[in-house]
C-alpha positions as CSV (number, residue, x, y, z in Angstrom):
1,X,85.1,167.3,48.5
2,X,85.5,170.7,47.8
3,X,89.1,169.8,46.0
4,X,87.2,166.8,44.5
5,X,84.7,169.1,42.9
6,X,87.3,171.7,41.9
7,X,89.4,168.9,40.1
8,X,86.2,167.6,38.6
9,X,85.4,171.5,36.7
10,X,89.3,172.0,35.8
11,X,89.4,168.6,33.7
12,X,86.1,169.7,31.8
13,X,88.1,173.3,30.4
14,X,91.5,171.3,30.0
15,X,90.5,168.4,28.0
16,X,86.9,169.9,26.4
17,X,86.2,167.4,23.4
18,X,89.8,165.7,24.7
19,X,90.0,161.8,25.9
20,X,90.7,162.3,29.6
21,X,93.9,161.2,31.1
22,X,94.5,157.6,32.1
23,X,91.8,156.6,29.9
24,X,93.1,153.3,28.1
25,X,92.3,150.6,24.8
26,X,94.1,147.9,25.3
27,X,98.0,148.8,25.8
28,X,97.1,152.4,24.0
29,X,97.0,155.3,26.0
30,X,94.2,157.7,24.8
31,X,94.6,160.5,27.1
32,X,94.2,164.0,26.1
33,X,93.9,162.5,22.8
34,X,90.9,164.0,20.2
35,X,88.3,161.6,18.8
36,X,89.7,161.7,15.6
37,X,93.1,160.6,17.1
38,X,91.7,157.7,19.0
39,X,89.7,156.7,16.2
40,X,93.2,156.7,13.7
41,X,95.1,155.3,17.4
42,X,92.1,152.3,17.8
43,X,91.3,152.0,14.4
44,X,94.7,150.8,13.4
45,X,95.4,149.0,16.4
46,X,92.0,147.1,16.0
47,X,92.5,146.1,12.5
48,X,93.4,142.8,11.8
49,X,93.2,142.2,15.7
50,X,92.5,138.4,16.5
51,X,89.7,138.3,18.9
52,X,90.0,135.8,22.1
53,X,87.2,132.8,21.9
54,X,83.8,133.7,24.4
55,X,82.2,131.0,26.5
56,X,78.5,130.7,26.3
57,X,76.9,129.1,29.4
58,X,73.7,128.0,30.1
59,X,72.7,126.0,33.3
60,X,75.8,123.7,33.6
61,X,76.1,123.7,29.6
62,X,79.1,125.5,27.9
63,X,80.3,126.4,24.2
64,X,83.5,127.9,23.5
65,X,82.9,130.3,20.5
66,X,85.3,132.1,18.1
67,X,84.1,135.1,16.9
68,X,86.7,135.3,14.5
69,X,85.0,132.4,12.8
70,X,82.0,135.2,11.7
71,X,83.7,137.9,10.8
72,X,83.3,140.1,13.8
73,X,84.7,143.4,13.1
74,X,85.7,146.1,15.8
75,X,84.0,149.7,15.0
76,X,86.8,152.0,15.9
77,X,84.6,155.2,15.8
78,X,82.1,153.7,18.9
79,X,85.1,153.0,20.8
80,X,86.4,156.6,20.5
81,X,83.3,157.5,21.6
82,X,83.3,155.2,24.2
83,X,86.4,156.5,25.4
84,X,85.8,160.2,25.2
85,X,82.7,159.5,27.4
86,X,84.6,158.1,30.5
87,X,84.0,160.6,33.0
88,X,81.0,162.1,31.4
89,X,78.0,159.9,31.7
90,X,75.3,159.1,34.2
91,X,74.5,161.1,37.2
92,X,77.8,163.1,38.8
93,X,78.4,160.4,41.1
94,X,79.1,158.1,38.5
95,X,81.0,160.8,36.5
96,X,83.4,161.4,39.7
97,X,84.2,158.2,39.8
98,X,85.1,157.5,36.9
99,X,87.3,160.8,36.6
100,X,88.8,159.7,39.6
101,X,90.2,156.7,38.4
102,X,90.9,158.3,35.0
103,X,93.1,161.0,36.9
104,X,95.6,158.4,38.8
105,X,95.6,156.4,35.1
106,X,93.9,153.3,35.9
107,X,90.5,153.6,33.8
108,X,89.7,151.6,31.2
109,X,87.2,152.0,28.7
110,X,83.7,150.6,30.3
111,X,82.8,148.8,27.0
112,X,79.8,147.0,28.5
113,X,76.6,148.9,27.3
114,X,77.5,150.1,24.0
115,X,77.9,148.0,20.6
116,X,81.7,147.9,18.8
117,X,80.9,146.1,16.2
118,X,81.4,146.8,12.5
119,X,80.1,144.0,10.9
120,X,79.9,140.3,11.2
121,X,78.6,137.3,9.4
122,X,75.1,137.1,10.7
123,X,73.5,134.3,8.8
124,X,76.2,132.0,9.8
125,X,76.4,133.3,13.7
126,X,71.8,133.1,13.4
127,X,72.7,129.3,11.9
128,X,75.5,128.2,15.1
129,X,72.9,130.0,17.7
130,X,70.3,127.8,16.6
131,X,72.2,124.8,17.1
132,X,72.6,125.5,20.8
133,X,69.0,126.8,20.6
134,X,68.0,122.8,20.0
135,X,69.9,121.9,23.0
136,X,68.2,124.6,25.2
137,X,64.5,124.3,23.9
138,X,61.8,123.1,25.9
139,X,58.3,123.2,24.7
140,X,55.2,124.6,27.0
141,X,53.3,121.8,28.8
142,X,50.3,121.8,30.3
143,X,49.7,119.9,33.3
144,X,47.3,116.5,33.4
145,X,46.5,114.1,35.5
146,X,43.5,111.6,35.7
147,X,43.0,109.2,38.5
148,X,40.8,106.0,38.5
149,X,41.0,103.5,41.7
150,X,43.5,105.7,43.5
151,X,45.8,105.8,40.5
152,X,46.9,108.2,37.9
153,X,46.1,106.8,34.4
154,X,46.9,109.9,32.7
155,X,50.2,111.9,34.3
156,X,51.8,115.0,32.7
157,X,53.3,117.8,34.7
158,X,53.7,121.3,33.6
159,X,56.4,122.5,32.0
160,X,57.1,126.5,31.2
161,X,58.0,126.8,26.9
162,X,61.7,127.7,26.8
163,X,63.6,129.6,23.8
164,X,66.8,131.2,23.2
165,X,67.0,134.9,22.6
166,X,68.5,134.9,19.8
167,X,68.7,138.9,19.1
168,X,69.6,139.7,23.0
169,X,72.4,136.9,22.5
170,X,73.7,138.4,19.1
171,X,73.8,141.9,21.1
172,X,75.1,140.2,24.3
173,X,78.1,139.1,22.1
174,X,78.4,142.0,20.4
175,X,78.8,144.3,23.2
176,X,80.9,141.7,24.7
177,X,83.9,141.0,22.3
178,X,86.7,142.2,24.2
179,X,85.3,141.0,28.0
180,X,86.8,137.6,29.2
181,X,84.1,137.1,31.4
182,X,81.5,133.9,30.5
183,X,77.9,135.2,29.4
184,X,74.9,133.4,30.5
185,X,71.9,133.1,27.3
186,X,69.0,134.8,28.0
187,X,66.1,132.9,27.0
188,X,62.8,133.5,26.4
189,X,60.2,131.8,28.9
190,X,56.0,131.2,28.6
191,X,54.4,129.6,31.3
192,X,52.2,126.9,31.0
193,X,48.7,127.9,31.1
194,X,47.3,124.7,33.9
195,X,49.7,123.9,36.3
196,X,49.9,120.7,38.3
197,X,48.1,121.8,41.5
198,X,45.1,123.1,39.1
199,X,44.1,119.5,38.6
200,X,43.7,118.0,41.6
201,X,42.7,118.3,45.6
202,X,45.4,115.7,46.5
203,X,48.4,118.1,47.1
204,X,50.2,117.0,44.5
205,X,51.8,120.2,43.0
206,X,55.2,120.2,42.4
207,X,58.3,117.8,42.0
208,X,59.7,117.1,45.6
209,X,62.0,114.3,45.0
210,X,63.9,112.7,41.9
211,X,66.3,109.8,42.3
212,X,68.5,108.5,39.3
213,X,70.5,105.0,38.3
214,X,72.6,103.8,35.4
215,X,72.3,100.1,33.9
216,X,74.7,100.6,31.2
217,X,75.7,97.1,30.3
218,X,72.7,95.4,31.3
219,X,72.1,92.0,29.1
220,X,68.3,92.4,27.2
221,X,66.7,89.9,29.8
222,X,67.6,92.7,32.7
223,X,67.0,95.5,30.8
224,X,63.3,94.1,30.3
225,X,62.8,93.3,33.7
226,X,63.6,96.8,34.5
227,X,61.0,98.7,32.4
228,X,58.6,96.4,33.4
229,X,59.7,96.6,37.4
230,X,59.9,100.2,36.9
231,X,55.5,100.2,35.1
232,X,54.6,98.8,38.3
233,X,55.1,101.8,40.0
234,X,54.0,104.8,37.8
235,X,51.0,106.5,38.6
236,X,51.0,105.1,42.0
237,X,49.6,107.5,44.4
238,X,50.6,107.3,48.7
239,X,48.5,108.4,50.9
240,X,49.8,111.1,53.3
241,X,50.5,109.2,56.8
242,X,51.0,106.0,55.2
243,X,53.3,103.0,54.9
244,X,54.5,102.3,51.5
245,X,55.6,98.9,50.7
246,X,57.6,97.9,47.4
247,X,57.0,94.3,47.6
248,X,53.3,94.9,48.4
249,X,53.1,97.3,45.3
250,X,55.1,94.9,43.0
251,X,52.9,91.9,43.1
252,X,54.3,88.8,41.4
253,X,57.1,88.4,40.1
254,X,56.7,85.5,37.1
255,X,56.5,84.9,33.5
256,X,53.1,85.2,33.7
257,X,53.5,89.3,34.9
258,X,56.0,89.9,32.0
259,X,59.1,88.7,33.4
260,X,62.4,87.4,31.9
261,X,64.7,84.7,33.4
262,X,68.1,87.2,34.6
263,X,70.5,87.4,36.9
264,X,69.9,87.1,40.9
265,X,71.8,87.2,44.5
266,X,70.6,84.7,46.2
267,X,72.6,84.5,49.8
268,X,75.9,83.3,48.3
269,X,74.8,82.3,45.0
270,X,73.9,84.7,41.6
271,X,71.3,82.7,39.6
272,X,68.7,83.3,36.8
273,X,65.4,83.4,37.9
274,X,62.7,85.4,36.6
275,X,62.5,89.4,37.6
276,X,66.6,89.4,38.1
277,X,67.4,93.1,37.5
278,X,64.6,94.5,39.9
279,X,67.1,96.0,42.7
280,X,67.5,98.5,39.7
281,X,64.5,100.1,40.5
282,X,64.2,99.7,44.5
283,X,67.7,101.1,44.2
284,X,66.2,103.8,42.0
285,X,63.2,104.2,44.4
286,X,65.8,104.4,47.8
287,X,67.7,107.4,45.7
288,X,64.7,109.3,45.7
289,X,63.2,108.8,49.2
290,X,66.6,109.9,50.7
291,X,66.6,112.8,48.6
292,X,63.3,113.7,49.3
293,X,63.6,113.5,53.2
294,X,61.1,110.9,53.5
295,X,61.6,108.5,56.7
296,X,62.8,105.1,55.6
297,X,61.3,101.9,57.4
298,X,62.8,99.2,55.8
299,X,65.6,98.8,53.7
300,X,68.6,96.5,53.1
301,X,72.0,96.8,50.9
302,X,73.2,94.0,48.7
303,X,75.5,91.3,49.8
304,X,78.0,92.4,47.6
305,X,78.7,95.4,45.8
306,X,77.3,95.7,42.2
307,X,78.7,97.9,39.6
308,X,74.7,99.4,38.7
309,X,74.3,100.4,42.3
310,X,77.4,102.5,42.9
311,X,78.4,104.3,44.5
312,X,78.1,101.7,47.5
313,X,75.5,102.7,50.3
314,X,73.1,103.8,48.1
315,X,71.1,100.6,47.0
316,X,68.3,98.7,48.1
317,X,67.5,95.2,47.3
318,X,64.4,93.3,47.0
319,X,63.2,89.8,46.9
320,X,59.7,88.1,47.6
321,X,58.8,88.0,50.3
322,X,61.6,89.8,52.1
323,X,63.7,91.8,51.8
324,X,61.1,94.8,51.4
325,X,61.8,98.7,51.0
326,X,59.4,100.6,52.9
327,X,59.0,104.5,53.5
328,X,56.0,106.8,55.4
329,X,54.8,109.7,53.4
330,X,55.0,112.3,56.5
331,X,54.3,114.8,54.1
332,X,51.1,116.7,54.0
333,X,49.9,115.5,50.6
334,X,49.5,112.8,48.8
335,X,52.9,111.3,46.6
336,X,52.5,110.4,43.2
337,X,55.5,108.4,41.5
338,X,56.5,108.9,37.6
339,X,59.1,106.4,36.7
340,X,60.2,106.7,32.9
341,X,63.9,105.5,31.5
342,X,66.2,108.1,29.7
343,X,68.9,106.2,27.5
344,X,70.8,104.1,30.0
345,X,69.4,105.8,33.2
346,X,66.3,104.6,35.2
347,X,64.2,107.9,37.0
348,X,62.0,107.6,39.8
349,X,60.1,111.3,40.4
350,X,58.6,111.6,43.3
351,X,55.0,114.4,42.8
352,X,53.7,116.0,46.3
353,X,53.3,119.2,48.5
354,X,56.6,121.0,49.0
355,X,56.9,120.8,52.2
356,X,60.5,123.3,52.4
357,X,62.7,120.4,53.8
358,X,66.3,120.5,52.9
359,X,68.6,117.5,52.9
360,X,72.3,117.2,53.6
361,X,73.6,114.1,53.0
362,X,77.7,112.9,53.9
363,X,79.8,110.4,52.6
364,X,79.0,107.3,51.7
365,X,82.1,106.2,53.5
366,X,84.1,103.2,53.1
367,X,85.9,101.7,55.4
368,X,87.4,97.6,56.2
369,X,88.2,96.9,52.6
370,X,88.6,93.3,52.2
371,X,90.3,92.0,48.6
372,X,89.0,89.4,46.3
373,X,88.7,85.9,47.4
374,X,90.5,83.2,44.4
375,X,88.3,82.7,41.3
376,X,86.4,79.4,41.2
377,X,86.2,77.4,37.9
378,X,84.0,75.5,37.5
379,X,83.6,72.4,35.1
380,X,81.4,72.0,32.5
381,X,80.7,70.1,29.4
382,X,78.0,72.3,27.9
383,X,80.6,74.6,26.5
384,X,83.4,73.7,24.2
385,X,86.6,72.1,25.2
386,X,88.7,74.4,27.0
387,X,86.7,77.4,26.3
388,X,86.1,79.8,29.4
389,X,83.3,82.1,30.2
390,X,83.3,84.6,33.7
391,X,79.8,84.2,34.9
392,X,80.3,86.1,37.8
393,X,82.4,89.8,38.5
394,X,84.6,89.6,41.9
395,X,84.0,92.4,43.9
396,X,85.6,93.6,47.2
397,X,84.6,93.5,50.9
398,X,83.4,97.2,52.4
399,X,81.6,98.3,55.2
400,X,80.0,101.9,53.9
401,X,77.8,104.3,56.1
402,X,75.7,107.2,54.6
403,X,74.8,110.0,56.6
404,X,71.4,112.2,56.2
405,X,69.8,115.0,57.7
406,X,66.7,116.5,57.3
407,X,66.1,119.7,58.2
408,X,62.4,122.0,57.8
409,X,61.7,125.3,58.7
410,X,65.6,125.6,59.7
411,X,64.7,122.6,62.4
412,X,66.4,118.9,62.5
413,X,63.8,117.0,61.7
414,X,65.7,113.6,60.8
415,X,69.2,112.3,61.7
416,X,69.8,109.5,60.0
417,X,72.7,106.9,59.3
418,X,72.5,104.0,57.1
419,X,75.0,101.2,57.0
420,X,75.9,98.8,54.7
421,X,78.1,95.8,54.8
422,X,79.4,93.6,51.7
423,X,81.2,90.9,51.4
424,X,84.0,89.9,48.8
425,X,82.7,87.9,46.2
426,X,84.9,85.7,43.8
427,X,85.0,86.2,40.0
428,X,83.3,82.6,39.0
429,X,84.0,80.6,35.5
430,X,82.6,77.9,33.4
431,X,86.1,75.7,32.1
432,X,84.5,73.3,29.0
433,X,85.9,70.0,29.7
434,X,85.1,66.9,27.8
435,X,83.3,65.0,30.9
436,X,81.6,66.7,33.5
437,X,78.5,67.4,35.4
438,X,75.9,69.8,34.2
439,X,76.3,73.1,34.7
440,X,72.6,74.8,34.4
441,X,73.9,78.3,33.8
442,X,71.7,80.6,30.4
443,X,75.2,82.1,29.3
444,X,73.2,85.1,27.6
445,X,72.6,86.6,31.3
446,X,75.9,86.8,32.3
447,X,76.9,90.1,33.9
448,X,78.9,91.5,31.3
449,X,82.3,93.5,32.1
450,X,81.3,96.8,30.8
451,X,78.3,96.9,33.4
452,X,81.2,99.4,34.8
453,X,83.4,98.9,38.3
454,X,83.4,99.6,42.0
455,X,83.9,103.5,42.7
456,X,87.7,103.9,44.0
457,X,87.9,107.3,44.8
458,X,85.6,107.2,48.1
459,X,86.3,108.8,51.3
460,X,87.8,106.4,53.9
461,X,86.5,106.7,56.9
């Protein structure tokens, strides 16, 4: 130490108002330089200098960002005096060590906390920061909720306003020109002013469970079927303790209740009847009680794998009066659903008491993969002579398990496995031919191709 401190007292007489040794911009090397020297050495070397692009990030979005696009400018004064104050800032711990490095020649200027930047276009940077603004922006949302025969008519949760910072991200950038490393946008938060668990005794209070399904490529019939499947359940409420029942909850399933003819499995046969597209939303529904770590009672895969329900494992189906999907709410409070549809994706939120569980779900995994059986054509003379329309997608043969656990308070509290088994499933055609029998088939609900395909890059087990 005592050789430490004696270093540390030498350097201050032999390089007074002098860049200390070791002390680096870029490939220049500013020691025992003057500031007027580093600011001609950094000036020129700064001039002109191409500046590397800087990733914005902000949760799980990105924008690449090239600040030569707005005229950033390095200030070759602040970075003289950046350099001349390595070694003598902060308290003298932080001066030691930075004199320490400076002396064996591997310091480089700590550019972090201080602005370098001449000028800049700021109009045009304020007018591309606002256009990531819009995709960061949420506005404050106070909670409601009104309930009238054990239902929520009226259902909003709250939602904390969200900005960008647009001056702490201009100064972010600024001070960050020559660092490689990503920078995270601050924003600007207000909390909403009634939360959820101000209005009402029920426990429900805070989002415990969301599950998630895409329908892209779903005929107009099915995509009807599943807005009006998924109406059924909003604003239901569960009783802690009790048994929920899908089938129960979903009533009828006719013209007469708002349903269109679609698409159904039935055993070994896809019809239309009315309602075909439902399994969209159990499917939906399963998604969120297994990641919400609720016990399941009753549920049951398709017979054969459906592009809409991958990955495989993960589906439910339904049908009057059975199959049925059935979970207990074991949690303290009372559940309230919120279904709504985003684009191409179906949501099923799940509103209660957070109860601390945490879930760790494996695979699924497939395993006994069977290939498609032979098409079957089939003849028809309700379609032109020779013309051909697929009416059914072949799909393969898999046996798939899922494993989940449910842990709270650090205990197992659930150690589940659910299996599925499907069976191949021939691609099916309608063949016009002049004479044949009757073929009652609505060719508008045909599962089209771009539904999507079967998930190939599984884990075998």
């Amino acid at each position: 130490m005592i050789v430490a401190v004696g270093a540390y007292f030498g350097v201050d007489v032999i390089y007074a108002r002098r860049v200390l040794p070791g002390v680096q911009f870029l490939e220049i090397d500013l020691g025992g330089r003057t500031r007027s020297q580093a600011v001609q050495l950094i000036s020129k070397r700064v001039d002109g200098l191409p500046l590397g692009n800087i990733r914005l990030e902000f949760e799980g979005q990105s924008w690449e960002m090239d600040p030569n696009q707005f005229g950033f400018e390095l200030d070759g004064s602040k970075l003289a005096d950046e350099a001349i104050l390595v070694g003598r800032r902060g308290q003298f711990a932080q001066r030691l060590s930075e004199r320490s490095f400076a002396l064996v020649g591997t310091h480089q200027p700590i550019v972090s906390e201080t602005d370098l930047v001449h000028s800049f276009n700021r109009p045009k940077l304020n007018q591309y920061l606002s256009e990531i603004g819009s995709r960061i922006v949420k506005p404050q949302r106070d909670a409601k909720l009104t309930i009238k025969n054990n239902r929520a008519t009226e259902f909003m949760a709250d939602q904390a306003g969200q900005t960008l910072d647009m001056n702490k991200t201009v100064e972010l950038i600024a001070r960050n020109l020559l660092n490689p490393a990503p920078i995270v946008l601050p924003i600007t938060t207000r909390p909403a002013t009634v939360t959820l668990a101000e209005t009402n005794t029920l426990g429900i209070n805070t989002l415990i469970a969301r599950g998630v399904s895409n329908f892209t490529g779903s005929p107009r019939n099915r995509r009807h079927n599943i807005a009006t499947g998924a109406a059924k359940f909003d604003g239901i409420i569960i009783a802690p303790k009790s048994i929920f029942s899908f089938i129960r909850a979903l009533g009828a399933v006719d013209g007469s209740t708002g349903y269109l003819p679609e698409l159904v499995i039935k055993g070994d046969k896809t019809e239309p009847e009315f309602g075909g597209g439902l399994c969209q939303v159990s499917t939906t529904a399963f998604r969120a009680i297994l990641n919400g770590g609720l016990p399941v009672v009753e549920r049951r895969n398709h017979s054969y794998r459906v592009a809409y329900y991958e990955p495989p494992g993960t589906d439910a189906t339904i049908y009057q009066p059975y199959p049925d999907l059935k979970f207990t709410n074991d949690t303290p409070g009372s559940i309230l659903m919120d279904t709504y549809i985003v684009g191409n994706e179906l949501h099923f939120d799940f509103y209660g008491t957070d109860t601390g569980r945490t879930i760790e779900m494996t695979g699924p995994y497939v395993s006994n993969i069977t290939d498609y059986p032979e098409p079957i054509y089939i003849d028809t003379s309700t379609m032109p002579v020779g013309g051909i329309k697929q009416v059914e997608i072949a799909h393969r043969g898999a046996d798939v398990v899922l494993y989940r656990k449910v842990y709270q308070n650090s205990q197992l509290l659930y150690n589940d496995t659910f299996k599925s088994h499907y069976i191949p499933w021939p691609a099916k055609y309608l063949r016009g031919v002049e004479e044949a029998n009757k073929v009652e088939a609505d060719l508008n609900n045909v599962l089209p191709t771009e539904a999507g395909q079967e998930q190939t890059n599984l884990p075998i087990e």
